[in-house]
C-alpha positions as CSV (number, residue, x, y, z in Angstrom):
1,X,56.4,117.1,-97.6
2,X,55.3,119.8,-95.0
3,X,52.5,117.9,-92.4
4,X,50.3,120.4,-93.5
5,X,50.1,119.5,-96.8
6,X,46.7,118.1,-96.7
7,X,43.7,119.7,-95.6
8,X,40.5,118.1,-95.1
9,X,37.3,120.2,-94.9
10,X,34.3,118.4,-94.1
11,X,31.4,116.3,-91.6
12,X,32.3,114.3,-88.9
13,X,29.4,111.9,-87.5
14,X,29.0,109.1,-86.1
15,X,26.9,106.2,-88.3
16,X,24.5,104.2,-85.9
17,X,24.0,101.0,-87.5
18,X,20.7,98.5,-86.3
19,X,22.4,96.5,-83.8
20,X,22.8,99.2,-81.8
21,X,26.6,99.9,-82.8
22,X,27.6,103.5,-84.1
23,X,31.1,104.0,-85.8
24,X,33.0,107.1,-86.5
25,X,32.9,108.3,-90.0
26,X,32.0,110.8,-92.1
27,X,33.7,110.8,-95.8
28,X,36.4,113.6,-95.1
29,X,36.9,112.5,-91.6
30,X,38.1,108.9,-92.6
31,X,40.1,110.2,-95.3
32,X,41.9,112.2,-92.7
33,X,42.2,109.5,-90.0
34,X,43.6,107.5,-93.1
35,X,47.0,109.8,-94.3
36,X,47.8,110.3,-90.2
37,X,47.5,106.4,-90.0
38,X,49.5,106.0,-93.3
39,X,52.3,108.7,-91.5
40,X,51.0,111.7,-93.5
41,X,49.0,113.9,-90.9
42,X,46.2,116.4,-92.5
43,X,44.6,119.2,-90.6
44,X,40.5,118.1,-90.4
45,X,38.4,121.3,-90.2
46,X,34.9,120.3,-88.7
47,X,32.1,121.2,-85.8
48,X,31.1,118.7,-83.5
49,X,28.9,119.0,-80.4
50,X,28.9,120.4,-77.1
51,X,27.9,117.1,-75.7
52,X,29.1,113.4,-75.3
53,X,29.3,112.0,-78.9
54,X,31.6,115.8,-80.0
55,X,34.4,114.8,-76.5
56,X,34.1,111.0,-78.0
57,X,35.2,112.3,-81.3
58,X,37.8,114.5,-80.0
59,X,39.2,111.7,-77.5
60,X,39.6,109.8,-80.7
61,X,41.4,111.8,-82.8
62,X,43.7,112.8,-79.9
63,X,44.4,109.1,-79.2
64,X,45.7,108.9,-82.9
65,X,47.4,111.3,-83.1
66,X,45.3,113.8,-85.4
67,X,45.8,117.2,-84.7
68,X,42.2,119.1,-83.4
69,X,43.7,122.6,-84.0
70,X,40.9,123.5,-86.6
71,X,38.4,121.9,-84.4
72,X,35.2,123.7,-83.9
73,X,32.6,123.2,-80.9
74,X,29.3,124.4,-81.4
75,X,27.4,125.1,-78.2
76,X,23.9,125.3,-80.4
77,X,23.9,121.8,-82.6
78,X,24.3,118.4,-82.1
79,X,27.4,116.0,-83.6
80,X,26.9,114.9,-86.6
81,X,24.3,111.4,-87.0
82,X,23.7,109.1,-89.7
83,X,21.2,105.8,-89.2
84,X,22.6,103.0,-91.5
85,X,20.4,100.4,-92.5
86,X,21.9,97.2,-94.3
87,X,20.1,95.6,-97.4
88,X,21.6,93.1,-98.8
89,X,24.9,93.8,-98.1
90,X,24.7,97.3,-98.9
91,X,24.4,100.4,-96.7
92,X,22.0,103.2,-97.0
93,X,22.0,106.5,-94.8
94,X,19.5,108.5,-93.5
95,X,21.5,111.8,-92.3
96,X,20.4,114.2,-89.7
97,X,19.8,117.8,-90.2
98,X,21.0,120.3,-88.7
99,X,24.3,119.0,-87.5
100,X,27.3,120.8,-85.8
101,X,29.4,119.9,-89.6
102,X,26.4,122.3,-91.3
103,X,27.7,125.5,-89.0
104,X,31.8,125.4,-89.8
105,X,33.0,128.7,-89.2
106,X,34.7,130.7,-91.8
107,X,35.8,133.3,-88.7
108,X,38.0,130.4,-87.5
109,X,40.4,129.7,-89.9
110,X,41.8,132.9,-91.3
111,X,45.0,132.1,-89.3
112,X,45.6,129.0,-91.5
113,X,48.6,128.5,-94.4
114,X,46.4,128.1,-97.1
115,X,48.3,125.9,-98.9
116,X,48.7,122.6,-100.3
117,X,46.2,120.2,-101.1
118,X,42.7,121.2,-100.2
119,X,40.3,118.2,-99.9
120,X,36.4,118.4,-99.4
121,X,32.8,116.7,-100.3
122,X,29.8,117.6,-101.3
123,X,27.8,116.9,-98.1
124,X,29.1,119.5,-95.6
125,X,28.5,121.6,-98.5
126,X,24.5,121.0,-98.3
127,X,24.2,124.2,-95.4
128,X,25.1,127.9,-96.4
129,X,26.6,128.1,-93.4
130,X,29.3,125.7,-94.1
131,X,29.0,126.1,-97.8
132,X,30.1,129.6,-97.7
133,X,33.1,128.4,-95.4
134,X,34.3,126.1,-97.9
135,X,34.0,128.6,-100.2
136,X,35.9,131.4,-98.8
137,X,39.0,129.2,-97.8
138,X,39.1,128.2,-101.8
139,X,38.8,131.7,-102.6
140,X,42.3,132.5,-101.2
141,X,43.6,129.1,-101.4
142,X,47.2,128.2,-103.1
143,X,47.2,124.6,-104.3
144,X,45.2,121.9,-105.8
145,X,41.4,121.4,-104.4
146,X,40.2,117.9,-104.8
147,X,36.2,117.5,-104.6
148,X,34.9,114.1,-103.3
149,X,31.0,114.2,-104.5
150,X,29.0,111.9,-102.0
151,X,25.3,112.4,-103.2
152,X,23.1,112.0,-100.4
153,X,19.2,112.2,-100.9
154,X,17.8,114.5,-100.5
155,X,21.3,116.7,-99.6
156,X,22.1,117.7,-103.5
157,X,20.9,119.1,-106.5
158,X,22.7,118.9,-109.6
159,X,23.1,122.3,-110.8
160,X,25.2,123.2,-107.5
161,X,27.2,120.4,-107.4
162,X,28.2,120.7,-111.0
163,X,29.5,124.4,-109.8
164,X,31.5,123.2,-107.2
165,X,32.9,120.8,-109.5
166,X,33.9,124.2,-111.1
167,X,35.8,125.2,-108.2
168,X,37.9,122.0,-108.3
169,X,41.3,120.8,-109.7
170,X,40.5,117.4,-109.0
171,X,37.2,115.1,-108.9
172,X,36.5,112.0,-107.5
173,X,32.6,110.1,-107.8
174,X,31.3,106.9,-108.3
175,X,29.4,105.4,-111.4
176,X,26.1,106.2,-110.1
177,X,26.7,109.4,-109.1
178,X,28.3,110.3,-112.2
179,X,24.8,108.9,-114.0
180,X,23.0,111.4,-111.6
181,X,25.0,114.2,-112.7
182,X,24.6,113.4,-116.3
183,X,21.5,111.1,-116.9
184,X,22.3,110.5,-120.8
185,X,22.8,107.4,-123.0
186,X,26.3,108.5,-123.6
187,X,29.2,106.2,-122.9
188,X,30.7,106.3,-118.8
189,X,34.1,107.2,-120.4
190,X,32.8,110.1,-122.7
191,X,30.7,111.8,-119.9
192,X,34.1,111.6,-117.9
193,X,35.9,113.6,-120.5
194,X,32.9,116.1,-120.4
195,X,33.5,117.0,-117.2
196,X,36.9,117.3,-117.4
197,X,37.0,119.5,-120.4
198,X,33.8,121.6,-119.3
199,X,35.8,122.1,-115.7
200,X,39.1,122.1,-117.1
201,X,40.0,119.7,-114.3
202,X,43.7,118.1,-113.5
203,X,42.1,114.4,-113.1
204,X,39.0,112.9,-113.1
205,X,38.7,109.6,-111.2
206,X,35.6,107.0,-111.1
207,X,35.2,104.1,-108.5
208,X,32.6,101.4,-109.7
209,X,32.7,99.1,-106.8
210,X,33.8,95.5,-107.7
211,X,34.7,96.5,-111.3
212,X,37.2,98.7,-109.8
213,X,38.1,101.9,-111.1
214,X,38.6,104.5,-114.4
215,X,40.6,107.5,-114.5
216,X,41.6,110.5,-116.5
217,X,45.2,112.3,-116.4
218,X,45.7,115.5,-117.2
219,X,46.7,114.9,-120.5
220,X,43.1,113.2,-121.0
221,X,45.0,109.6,-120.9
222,X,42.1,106.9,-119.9
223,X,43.6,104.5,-117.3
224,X,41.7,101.0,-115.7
225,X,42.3,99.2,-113.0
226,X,40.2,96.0,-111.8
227,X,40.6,94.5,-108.5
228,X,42.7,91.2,-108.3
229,X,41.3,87.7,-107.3
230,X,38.6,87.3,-104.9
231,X,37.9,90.0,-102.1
232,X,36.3,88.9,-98.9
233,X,33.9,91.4,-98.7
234,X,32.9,92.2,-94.7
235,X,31.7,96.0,-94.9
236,X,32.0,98.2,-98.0
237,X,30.9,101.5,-95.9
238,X,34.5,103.7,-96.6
239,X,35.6,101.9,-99.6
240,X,35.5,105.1,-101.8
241,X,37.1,107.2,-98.6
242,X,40.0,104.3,-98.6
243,X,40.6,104.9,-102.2
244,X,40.4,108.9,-102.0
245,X,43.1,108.7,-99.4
246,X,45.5,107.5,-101.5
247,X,44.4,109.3,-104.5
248,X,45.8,112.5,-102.6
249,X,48.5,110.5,-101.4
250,X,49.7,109.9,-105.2
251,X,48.8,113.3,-106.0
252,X,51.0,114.6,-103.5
253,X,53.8,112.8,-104.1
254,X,53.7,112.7,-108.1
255,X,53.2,109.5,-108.6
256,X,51.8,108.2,-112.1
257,X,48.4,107.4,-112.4
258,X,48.4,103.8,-113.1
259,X,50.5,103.5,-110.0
260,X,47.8,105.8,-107.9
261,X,44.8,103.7,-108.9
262,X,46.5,100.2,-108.4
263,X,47.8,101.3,-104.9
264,X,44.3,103.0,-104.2
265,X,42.3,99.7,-105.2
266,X,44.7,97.6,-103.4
267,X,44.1,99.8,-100.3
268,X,40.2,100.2,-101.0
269,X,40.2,96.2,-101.3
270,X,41.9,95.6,-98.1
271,X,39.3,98.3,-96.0
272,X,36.5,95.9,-97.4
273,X,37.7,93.0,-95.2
274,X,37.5,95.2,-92.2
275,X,34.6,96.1,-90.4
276,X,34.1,100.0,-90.7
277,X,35.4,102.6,-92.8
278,X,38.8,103.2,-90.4
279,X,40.7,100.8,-88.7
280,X,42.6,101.5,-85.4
281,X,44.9,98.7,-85.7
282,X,48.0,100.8,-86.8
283,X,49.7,97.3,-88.4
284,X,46.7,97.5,-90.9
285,X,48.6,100.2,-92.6
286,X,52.1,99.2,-92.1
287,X,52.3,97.1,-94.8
288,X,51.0,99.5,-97.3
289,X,53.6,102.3,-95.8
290,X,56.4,100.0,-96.1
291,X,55.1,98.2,-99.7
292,X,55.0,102.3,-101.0
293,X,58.2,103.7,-99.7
């Protein structure tokens, strides 16, 4: 596999959480600090900031290892911020606008290879500016895309990310965001095979938190996987980014998709017992690299 095969396309922010702590993140960000951690190195296209949080975030990526080649630094717009607040265990975001990750540069990339897997979300897609960059790179792109949706309020509206979902080969959402998209009384698994037939899409995968995860194959095959045992639960901010890692892990290296989601949940399930949605402690993903080969 070519260590170009992945490329990520997306915001990079830092969350600032109410004891005064802020974490790297940013959906396609962790997914990319994920495959260099598990040895499979993706090219991150993103803006940051001309100012102390953007250097943070390059130092960062530097120290892992990530390459910063389609790194953008934007003189006008601060890096990306999110304020997290926790209720009851779970997170909710209020996202800045305005971000460096809105003003990704389409200029800036035509050198790429555009090939292999092309992965990006829904929420860098919310400015033209970086809407229309993500756009043009699909244009002329030769491989799979895979489409994360996040749906951020008030970032979305419906009708645009179902056509972006049109763009995709591959789609990845939760339960509720799948209600969102389609607010009707039918059954999860039927509205699933809706958007795969409307979209004509390779695989359509849904996480649903505790109960684990559904997914369809290209051939329309319904597959289930539930998480084993009990999961000590510390932060679930980055489970779905956990899982989407290894969904283009599997994808990549053709593996069958009962063997993607149960590797993908066990992955997800471990990120839960960390606090944050990366973890810089490279023996963390040692085991999974060796349990894989």
């Amino acid at each position: 596999m070519h260590t170009d095969f992945f490329t990520i396309f997306g915001e990079i922010l830092f969350d600032n959480f109410p004891d005064g702590s802020r974490i790297l993140g940013g959906a396609p960000f962790n997914v990319a600090w994920h495959l260099q951690a598990l040895g499979r190195p993706a090219l991150f296209i993103s803006r940051v900031g001309e100012d102390d949080a953007g250097r943070e975030i390059l130092a960062a990526m530097q120290s892992v290892g990530m390459t910063r080649s389609a790194m953008q630094i934007d003189a006008a717009h601060p890096t990306g911020s999110v304020a997290v607040s926790i209720t009851d265990g779970q997170p909710s975001y209020r996202i800045l606008d305005r971000q460096a990750y809105d003003y990704i540069d389409a200029e800036a990339f035509h050198h790429l290879r555009k090939q292999g897997l092309l992965y990006h979300g829904s929420l860098a897609l919310r400015n033209s500016v970086s809407r229309q960059a993500c756009l043009d790179l699909q244009q002329t792109w030769n491989g799979p895309v895979f489409l994360d949706v996040n749906l951020r309020a008030p970032w979305w509206q419906a009708d645009e990310v179902l056509g972006w979902i049109g763009g995709a080969d591959w789609l990845k959402l939760n339960d509720d965001e799948l209600e969102l998209l389609l607010p009707d009384q039918q059954s999860i698994d039927t509205k699933m095979r809706l958007l795969q037939q409307t979209y004509h899409l390779k695989g359509v995968v849904l996480t649903r938190g505790s109960q684990g995860a559904l997914a369809l194959n290209s051939s329309g095959e319904l597959f289930n996987i539930v998480p084993e045992g009990q999961i000590e639960i510390i932060d679930t901010v980055g489970a779905g980014d956990a899982f989407a890692a290894v969904l283009l892990l599997g994808i990549a290296e053709n593996w069958p998709m009962p063997v993607i989601l149960k590797r993908a949940q066990d992955f997800a399930s471990a990120l839960v017992g960390q606090r944050g949605a990366t973890v810089a402690d490279p023996a963390f993903y040692q085991g999974f690299i060796e349990a894989w080969r």
